[in-house]
Biopython code that builds the backbone (N, CA, C, O; Angstrom):
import numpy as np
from Bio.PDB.StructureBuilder import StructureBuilder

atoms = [
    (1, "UNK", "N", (119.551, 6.732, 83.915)),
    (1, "UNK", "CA", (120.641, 7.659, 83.675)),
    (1, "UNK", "C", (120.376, 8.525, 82.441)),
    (1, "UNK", "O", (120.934, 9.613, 82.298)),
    (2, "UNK", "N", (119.500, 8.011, 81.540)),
    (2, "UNK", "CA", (119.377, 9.068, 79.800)),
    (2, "UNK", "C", (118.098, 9.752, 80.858)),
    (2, "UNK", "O", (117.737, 10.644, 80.089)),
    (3, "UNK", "N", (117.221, 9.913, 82.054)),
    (3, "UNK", "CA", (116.627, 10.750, 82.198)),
    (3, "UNK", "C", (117.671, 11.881, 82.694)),
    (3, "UNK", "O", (117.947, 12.941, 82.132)),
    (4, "UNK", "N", (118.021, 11.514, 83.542)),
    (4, "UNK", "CA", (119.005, 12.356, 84.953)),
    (4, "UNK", "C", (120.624, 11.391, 84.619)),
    (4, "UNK", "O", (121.007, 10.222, 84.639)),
    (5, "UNK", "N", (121.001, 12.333, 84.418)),
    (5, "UNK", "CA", (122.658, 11.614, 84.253)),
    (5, "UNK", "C", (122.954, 11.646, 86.550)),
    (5, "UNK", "O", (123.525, 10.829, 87.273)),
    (6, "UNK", "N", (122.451, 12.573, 86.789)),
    (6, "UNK", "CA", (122.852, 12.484, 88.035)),
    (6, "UNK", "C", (122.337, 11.086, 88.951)),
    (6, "UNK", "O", (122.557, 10.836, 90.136)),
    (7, "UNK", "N", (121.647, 10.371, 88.031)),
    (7, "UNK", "CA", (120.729, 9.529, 88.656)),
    (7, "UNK", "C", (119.700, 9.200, 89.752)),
    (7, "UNK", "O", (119.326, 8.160, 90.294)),
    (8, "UNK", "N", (119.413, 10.425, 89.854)),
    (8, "UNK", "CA", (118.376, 10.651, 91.177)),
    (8, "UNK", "C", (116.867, 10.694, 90.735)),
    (8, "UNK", "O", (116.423, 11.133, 89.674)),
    (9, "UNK", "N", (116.379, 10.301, 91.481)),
    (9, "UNK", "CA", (114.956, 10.323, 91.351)),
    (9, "UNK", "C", (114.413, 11.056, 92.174)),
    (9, "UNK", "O", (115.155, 11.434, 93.081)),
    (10, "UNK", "N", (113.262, 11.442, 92.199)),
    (10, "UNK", "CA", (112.266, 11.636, 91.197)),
    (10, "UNK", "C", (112.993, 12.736, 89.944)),
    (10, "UNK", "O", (113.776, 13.684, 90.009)),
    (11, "UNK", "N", (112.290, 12.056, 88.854)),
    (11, "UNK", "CA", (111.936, 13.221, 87.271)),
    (11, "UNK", "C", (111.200, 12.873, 86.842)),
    (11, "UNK", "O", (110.898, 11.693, 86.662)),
    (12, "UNK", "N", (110.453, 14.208, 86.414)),
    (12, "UNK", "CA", (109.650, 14.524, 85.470)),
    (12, "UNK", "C", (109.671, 14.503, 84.173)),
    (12, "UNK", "O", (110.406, 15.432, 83.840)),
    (13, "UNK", "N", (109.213, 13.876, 83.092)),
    (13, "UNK", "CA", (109.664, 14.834, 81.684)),
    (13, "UNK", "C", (108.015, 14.806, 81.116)),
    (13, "UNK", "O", (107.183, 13.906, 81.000)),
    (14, "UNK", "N", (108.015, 16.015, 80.885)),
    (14, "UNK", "CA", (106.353, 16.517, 80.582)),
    (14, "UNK", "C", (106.866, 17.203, 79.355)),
    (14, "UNK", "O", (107.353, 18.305, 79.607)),
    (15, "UNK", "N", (106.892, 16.814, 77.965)),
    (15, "UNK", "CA", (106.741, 17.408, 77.102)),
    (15, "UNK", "C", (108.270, 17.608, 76.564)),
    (15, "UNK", "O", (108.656, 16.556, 76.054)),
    (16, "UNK", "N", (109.330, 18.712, 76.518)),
    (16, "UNK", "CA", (110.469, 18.762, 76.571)),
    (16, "UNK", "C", (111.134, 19.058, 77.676)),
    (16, "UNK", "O", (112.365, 19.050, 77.671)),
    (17, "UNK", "N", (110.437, 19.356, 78.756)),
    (17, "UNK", "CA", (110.901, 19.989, 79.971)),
    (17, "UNK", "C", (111.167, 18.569, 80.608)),
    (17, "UNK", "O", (110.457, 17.580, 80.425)),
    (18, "UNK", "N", (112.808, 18.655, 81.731)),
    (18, "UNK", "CA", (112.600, 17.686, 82.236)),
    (18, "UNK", "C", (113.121, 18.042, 84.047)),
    (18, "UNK", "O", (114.235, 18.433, 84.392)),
    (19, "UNK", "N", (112.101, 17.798, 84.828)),
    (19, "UNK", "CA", (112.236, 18.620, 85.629)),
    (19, "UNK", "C", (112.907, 17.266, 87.048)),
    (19, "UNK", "O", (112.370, 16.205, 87.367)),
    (20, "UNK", "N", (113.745, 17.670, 87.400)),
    (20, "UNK", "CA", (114.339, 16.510, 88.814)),
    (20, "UNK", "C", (113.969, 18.018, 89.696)),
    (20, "UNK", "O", (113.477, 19.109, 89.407)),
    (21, "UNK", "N", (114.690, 17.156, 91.292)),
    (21, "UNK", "CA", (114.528, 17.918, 92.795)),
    (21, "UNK", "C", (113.008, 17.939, 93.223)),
    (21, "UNK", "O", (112.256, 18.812, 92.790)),
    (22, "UNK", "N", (112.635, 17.077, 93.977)),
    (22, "UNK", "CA", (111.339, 17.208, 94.688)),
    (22, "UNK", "C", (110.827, 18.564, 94.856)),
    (22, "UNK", "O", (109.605, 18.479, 94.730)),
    (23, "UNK", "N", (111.157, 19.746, 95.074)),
    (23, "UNK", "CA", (110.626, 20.787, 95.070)),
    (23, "UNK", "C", (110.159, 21.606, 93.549)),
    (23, "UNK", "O", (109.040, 22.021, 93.249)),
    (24, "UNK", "N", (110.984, 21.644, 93.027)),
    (24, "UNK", "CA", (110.752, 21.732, 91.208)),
    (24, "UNK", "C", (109.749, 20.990, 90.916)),
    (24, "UNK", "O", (108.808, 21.437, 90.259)),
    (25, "UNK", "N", (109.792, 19.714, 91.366)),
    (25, "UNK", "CA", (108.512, 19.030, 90.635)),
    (25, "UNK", "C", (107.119, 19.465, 90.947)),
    (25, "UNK", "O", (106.153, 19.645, 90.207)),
    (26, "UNK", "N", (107.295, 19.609, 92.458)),
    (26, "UNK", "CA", (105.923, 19.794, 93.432)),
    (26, "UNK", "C", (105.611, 20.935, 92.641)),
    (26, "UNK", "O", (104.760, 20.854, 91.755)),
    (27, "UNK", "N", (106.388, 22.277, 92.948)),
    (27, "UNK", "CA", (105.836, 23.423, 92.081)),
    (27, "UNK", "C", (105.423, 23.900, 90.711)),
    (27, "UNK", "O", (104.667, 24.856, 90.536)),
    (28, "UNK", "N", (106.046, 23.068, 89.607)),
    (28, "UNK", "CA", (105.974, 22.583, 88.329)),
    (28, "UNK", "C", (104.518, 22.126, 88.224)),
    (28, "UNK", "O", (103.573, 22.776, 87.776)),
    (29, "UNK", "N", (104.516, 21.092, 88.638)),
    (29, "UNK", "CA", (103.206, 20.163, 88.658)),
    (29, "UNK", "C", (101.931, 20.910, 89.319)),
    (29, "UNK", "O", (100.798, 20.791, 88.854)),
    (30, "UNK", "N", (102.184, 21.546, 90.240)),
    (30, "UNK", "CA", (101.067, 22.542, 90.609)),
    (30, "UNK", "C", (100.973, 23.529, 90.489)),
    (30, "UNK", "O", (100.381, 24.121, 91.392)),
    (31, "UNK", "N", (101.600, 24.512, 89.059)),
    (31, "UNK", "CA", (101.575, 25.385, 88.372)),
    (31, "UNK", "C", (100.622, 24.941, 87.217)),
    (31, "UNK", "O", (99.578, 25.390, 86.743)),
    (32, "UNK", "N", (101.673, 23.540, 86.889)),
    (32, "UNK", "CA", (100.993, 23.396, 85.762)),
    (32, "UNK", "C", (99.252, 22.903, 85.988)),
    (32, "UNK", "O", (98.649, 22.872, 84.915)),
    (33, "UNK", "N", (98.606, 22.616, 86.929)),
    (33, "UNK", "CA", (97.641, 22.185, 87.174)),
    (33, "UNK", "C", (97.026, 23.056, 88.636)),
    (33, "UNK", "O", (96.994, 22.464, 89.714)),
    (34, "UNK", "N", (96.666, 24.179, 88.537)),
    (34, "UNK", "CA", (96.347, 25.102, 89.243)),
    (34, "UNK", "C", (94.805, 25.002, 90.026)),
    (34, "UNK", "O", (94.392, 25.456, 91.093)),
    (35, "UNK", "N", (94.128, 24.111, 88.857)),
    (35, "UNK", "CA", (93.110, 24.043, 89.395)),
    (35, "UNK", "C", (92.094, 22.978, 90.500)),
    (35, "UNK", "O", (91.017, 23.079, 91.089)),
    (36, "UNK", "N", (93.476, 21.676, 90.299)),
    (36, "UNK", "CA", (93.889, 20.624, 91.638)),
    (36, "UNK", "C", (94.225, 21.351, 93.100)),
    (36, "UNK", "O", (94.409, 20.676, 94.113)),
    (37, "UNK", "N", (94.275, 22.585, 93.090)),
    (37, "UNK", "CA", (94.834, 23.047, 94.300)),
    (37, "UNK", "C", (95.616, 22.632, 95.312)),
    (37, "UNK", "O", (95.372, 22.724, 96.515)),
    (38, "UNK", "N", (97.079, 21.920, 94.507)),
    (38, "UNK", "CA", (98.163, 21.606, 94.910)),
    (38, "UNK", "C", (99.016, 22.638, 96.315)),
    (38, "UNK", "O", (99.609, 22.152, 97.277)),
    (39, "UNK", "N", (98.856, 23.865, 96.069)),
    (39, "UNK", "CA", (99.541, 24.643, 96.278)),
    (39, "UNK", "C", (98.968, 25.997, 96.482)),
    (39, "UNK", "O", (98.146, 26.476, 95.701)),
    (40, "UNK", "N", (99.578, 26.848, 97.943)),
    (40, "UNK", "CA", (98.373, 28.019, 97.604)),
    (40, "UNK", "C", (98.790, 29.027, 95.846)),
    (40, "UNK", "O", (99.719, 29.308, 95.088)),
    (41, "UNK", "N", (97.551, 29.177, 96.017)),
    (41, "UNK", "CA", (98.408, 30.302, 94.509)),
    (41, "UNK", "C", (99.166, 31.200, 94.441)),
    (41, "UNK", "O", (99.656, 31.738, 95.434)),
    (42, "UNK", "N", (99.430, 31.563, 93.118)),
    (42, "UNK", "CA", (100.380, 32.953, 92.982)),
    (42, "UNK", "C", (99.391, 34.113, 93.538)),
    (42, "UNK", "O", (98.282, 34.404, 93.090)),
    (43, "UNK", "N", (99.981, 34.616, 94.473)),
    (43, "UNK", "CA", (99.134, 36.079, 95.162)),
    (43, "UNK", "C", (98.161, 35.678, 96.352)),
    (43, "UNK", "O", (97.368, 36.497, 96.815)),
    (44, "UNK", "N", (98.272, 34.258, 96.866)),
    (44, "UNK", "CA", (97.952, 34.257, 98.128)),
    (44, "UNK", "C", (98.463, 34.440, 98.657)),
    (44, "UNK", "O", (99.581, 34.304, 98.160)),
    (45, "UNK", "N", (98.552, 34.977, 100.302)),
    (45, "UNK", "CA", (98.939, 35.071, 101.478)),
    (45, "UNK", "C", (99.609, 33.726, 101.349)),
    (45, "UNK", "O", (100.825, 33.898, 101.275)),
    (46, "UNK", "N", (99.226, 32.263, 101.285)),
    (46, "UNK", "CA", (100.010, 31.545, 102.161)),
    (46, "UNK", "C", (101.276, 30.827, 100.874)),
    (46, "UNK", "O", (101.822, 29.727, 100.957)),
    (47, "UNK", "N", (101.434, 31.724, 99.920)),
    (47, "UNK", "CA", (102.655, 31.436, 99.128)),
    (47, "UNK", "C", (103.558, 31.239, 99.562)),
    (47, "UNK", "O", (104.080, 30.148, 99.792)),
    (48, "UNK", "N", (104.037, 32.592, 99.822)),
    (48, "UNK", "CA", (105.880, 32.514, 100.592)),
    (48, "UNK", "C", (106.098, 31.294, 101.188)),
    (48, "UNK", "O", (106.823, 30.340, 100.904)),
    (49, "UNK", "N", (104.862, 31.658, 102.597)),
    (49, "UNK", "CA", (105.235, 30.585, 103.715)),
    (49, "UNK", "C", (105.327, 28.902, 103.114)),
    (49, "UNK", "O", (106.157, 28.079, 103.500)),
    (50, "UNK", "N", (104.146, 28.635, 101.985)),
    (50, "UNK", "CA", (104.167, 27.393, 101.746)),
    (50, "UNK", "C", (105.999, 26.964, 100.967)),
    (50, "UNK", "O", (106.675, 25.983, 101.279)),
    (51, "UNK", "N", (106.374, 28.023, 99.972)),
    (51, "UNK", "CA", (107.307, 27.290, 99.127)),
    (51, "UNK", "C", (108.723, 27.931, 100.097)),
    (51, "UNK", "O", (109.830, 27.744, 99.591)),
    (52, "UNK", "N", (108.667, 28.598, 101.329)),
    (52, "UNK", "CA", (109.873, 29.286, 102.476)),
    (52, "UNK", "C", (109.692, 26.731, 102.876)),
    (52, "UNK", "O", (110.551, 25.861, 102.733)),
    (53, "UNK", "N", (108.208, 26.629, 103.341)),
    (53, "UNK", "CA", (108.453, 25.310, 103.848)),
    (53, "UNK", "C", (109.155, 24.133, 102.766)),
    (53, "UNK", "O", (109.809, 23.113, 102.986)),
    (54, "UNK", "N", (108.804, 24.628, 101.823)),
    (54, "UNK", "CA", (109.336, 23.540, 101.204)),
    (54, "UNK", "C", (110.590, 23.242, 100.536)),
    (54, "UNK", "O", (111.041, 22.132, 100.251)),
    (55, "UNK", "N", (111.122, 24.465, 100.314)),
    (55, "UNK", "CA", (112.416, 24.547, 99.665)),
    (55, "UNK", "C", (113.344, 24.323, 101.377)),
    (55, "UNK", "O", (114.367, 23.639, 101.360)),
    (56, "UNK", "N", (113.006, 24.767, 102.336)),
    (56, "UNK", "CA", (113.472, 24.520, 103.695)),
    (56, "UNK", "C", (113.634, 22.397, 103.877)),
    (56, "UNK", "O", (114.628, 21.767, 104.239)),
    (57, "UNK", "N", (112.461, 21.935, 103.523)),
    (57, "UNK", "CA", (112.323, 20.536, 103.582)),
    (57, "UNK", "C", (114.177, 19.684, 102.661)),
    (57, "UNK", "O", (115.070, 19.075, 103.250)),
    (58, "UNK", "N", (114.094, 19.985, 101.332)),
    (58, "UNK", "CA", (115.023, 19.800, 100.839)),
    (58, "UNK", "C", (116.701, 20.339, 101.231)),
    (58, "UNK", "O", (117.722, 19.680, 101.034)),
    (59, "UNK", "N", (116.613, 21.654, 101.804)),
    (59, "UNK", "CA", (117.611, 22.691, 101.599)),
    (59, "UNK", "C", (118.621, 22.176, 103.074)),
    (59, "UNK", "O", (119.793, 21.807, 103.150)),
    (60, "UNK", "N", (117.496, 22.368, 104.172)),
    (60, "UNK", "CA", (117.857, 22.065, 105.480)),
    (60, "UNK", "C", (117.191, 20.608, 106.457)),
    (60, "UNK", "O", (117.910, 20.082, 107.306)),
    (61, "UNK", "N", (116.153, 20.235, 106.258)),
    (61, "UNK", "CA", (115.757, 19.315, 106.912)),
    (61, "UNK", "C", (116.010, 18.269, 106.523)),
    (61, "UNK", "O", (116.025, 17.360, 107.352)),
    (62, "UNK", "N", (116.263, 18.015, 105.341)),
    (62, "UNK", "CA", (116.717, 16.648, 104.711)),
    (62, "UNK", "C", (118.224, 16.314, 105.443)),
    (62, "UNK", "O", (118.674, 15.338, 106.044)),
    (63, "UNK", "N", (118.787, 17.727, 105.048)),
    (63, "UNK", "CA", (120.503, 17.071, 105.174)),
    (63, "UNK", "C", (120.341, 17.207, 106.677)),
    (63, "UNK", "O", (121.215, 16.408, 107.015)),
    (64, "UNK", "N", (119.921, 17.584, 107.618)),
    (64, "UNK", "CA", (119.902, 17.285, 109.221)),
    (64, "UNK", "C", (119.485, 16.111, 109.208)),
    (64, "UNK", "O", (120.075, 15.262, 109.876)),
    (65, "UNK", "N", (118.680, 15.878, 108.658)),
    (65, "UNK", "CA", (118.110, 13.917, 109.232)),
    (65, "UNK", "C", (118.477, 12.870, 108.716)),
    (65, "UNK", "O", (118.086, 11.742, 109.016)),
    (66, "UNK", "N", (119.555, 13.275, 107.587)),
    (66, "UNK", "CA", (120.314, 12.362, 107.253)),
    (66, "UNK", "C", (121.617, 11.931, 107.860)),
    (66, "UNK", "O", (122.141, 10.828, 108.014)),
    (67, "UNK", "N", (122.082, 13.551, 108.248)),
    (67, "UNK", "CA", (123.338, 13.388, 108.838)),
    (67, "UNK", "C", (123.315, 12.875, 110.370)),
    (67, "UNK", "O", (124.212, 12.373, 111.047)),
    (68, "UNK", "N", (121.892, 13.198, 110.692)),
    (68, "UNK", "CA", (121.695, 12.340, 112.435)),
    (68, "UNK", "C", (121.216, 10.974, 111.983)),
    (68, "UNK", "O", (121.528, 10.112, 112.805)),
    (69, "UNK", "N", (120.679, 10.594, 111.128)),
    (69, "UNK", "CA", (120.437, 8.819, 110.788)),
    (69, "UNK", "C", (122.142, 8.254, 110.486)),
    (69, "UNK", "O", (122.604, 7.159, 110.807)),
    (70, "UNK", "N", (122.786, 9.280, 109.841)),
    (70, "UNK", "CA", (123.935, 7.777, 109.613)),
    (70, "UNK", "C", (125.144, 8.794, 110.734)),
    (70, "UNK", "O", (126.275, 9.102, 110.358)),
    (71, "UNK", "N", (124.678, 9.091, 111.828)),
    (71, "UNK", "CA", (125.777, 9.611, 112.444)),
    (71, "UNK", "C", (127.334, 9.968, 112.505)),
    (71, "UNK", "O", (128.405, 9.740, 113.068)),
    (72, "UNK", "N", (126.475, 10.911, 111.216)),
    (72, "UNK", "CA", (127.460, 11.816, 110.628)),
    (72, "UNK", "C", (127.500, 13.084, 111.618)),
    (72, "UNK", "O", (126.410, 13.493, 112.018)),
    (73, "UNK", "N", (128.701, 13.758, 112.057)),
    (73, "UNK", "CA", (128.625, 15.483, 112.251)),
    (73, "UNK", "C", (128.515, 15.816, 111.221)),
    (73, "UNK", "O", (128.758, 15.253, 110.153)),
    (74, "UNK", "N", (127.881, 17.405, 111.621)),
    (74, "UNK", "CA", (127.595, 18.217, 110.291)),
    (74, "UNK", "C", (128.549, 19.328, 110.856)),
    (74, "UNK", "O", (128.925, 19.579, 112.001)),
    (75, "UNK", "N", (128.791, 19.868, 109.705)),
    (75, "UNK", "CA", (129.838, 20.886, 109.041)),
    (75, "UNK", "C", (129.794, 22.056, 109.759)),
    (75, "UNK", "O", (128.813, 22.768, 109.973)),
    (76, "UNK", "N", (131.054, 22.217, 110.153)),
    (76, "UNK", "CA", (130.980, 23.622, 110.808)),
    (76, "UNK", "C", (129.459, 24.483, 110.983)),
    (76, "UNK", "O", (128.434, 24.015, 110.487)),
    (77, "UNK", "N", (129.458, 25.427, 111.536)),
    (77, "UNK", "CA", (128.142, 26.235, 111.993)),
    (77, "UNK", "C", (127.866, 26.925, 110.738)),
    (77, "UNK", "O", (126.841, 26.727, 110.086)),
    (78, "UNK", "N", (128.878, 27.815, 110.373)),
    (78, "UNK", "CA", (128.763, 28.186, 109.286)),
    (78, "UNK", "C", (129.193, 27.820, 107.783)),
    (78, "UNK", "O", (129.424, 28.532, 106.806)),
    (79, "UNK", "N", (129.206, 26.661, 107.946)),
    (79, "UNK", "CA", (129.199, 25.868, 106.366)),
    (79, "UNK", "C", (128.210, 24.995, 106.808)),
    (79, "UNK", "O", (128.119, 24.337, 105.772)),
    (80, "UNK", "N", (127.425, 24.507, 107.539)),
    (80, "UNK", "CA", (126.092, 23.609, 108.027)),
    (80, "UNK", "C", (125.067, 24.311, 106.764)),
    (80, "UNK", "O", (125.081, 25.533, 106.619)),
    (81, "UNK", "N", (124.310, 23.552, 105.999)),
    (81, "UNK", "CA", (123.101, 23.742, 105.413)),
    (81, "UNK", "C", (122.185, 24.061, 106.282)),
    (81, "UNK", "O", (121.378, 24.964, 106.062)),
    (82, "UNK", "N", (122.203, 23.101, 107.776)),
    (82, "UNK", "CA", (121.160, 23.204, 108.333)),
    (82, "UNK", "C", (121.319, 23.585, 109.670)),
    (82, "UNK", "O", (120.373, 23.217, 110.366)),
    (83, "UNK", "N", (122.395, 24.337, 110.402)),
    (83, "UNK", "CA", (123.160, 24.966, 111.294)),
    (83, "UNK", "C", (122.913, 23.898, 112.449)),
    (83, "UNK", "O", (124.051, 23.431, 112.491)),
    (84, "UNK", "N", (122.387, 23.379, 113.162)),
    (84, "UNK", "CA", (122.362, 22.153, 114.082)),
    (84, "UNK", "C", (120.927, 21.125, 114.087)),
    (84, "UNK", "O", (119.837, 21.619, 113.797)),
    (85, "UNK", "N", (121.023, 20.065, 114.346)),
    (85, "UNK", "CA", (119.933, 19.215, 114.270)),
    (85, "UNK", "C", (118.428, 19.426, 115.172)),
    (85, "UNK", "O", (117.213, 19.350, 114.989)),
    (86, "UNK", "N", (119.308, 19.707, 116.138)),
    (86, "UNK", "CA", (118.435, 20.644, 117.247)),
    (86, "UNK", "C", (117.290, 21.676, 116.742)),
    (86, "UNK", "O", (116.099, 21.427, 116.555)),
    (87, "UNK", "N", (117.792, 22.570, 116.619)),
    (87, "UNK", "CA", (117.501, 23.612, 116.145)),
    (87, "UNK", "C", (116.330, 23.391, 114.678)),
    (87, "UNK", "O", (115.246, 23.960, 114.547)),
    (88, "UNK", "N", (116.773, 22.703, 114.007)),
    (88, "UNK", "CA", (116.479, 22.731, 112.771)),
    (88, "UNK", "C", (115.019, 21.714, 113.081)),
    (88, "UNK", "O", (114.007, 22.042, 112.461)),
    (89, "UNK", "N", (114.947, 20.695, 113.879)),
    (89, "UNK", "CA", (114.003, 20.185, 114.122)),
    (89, "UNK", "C", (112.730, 21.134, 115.245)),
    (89, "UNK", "O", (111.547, 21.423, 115.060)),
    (90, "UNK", "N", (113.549, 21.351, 116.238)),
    (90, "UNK", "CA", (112.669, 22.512, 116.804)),
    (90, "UNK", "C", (111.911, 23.346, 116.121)),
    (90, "UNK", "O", (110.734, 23.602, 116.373)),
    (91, "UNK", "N", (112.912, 24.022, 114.781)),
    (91, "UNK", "CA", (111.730, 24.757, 113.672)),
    (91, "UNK", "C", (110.383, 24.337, 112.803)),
    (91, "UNK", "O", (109.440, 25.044, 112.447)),
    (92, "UNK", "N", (110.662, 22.803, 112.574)),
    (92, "UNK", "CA", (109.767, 22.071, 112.395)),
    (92, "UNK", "C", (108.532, 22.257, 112.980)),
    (92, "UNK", "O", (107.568, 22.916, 112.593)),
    (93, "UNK", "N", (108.742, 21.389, 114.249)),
    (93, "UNK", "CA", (108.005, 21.588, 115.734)),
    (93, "UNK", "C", (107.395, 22.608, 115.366)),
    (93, "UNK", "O", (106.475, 22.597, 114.549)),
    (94, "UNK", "N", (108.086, 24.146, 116.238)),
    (94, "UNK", "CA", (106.933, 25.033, 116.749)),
    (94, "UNK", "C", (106.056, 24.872, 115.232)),
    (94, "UNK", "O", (104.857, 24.604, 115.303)),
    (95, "UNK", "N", (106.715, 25.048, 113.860)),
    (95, "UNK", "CA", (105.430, 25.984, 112.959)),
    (95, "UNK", "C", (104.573, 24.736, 112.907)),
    (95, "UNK", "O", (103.563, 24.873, 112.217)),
    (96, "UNK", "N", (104.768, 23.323, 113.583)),
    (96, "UNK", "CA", (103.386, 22.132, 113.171)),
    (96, "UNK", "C", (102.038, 22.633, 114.736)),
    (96, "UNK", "O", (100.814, 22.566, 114.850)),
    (97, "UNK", "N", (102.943, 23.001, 115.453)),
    (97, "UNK", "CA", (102.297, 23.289, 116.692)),
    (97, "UNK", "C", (101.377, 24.640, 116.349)),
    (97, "UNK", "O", (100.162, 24.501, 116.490)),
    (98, "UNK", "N", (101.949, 26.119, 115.846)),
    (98, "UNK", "CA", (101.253, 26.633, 115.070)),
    (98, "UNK", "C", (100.118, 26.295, 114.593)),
    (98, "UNK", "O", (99.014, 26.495, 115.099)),
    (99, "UNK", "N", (100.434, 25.642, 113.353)),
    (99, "UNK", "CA", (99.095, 25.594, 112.427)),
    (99, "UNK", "C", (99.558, 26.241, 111.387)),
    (99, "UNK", "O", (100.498, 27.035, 111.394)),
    (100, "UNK", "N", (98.800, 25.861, 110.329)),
    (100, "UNK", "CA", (98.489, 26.705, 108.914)),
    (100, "UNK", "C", (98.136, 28.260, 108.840)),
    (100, "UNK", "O", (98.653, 29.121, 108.127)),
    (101, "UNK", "N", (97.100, 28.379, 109.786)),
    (101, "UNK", "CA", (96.912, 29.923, 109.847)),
    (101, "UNK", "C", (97.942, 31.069, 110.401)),
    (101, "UNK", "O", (97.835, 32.265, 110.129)),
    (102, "UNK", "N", (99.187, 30.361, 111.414)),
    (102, "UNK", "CA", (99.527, 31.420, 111.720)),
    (102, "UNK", "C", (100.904, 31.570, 110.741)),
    (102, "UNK", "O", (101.827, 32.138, 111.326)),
    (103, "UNK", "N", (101.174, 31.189, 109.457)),
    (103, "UNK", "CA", (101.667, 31.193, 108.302)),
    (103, "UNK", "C", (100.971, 32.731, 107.422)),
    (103, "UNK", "O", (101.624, 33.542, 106.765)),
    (104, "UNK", "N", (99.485, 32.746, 107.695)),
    (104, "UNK", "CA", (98.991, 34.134, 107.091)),
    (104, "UNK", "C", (99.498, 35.218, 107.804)),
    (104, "UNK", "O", (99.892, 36.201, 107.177)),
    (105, "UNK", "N", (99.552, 35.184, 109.140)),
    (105, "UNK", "CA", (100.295, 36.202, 110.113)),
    (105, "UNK", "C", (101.185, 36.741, 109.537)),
    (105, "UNK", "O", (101.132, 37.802, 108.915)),
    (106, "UNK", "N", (102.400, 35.797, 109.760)),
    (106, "UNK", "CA", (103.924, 35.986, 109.557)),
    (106, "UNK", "C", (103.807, 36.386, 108.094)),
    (106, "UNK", "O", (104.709, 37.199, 107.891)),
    (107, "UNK", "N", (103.231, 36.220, 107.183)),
    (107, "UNK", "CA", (103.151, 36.863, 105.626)),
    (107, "UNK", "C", (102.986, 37.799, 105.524)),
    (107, "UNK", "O", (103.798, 38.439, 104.857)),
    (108, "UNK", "N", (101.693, 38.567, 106.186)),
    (108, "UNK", "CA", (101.653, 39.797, 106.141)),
    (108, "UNK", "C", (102.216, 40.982, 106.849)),
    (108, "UNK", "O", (101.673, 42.085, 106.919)),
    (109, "UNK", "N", (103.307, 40.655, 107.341)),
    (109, "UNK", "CA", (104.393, 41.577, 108.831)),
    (109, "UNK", "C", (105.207, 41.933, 107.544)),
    (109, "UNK", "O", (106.227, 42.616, 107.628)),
]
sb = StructureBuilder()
sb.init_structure("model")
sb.init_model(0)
sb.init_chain("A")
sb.init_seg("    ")
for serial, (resi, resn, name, xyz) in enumerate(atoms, 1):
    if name == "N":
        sb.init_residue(resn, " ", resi, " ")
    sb.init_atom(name, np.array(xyz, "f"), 0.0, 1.0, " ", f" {name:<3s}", serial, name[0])
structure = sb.get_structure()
């Protein structure tokens, strides 16, 4: 709790910075270490698409697979984080069926 009063895990504290939310960290940590090639870089093509997937992982896919594990409904259509379970997993799907490359596509349109 003296890291995160919210008490969630994961955190970081690197120095004075103290960074919670799985996505903050991921990007934090592979900013700060650029040359691990965590992450595509600043000014690649596959930026957007990588941190569009990952802030998506937290934002929308989490709260869909939580709310279908403890069979919960989710919130109106338009108050839904993640507008239906369906759907939100289907998006998953096609871009794994995709691939990585067609992430450079959709970047450069």
């Amino acid at each position: 709790m003296a890291i995160n009063p919210m008490g969630k895990v994961p955190a970081v504290k690197h120095g004075e910075a103290l960074i919670t939310e799985q996505s903050a960290i991921y990007l934090y940590l592979a900013d700060l270490f650029p040359k691990a090639g965590l992450t595509p870089a600043i000014g690649d093509p596959l930026r957007g698409p990588f941190i569009r997937c990952l802030v998506f992982c937290g934002s929308s896919f989490e709260p869909a697979v939580v709310d279908k594990a403890m069979k919960r409904e989710p919130a109106p259509m338009g108050m839904s984080p993640y507008g239906d379970f369906d759907t939100t997993l289907k998006t998953v799907s096609d871009q794994l069926k995709k691939g990585r490359r067609s992430a450079v596509s959709v970047s450069r349109r």
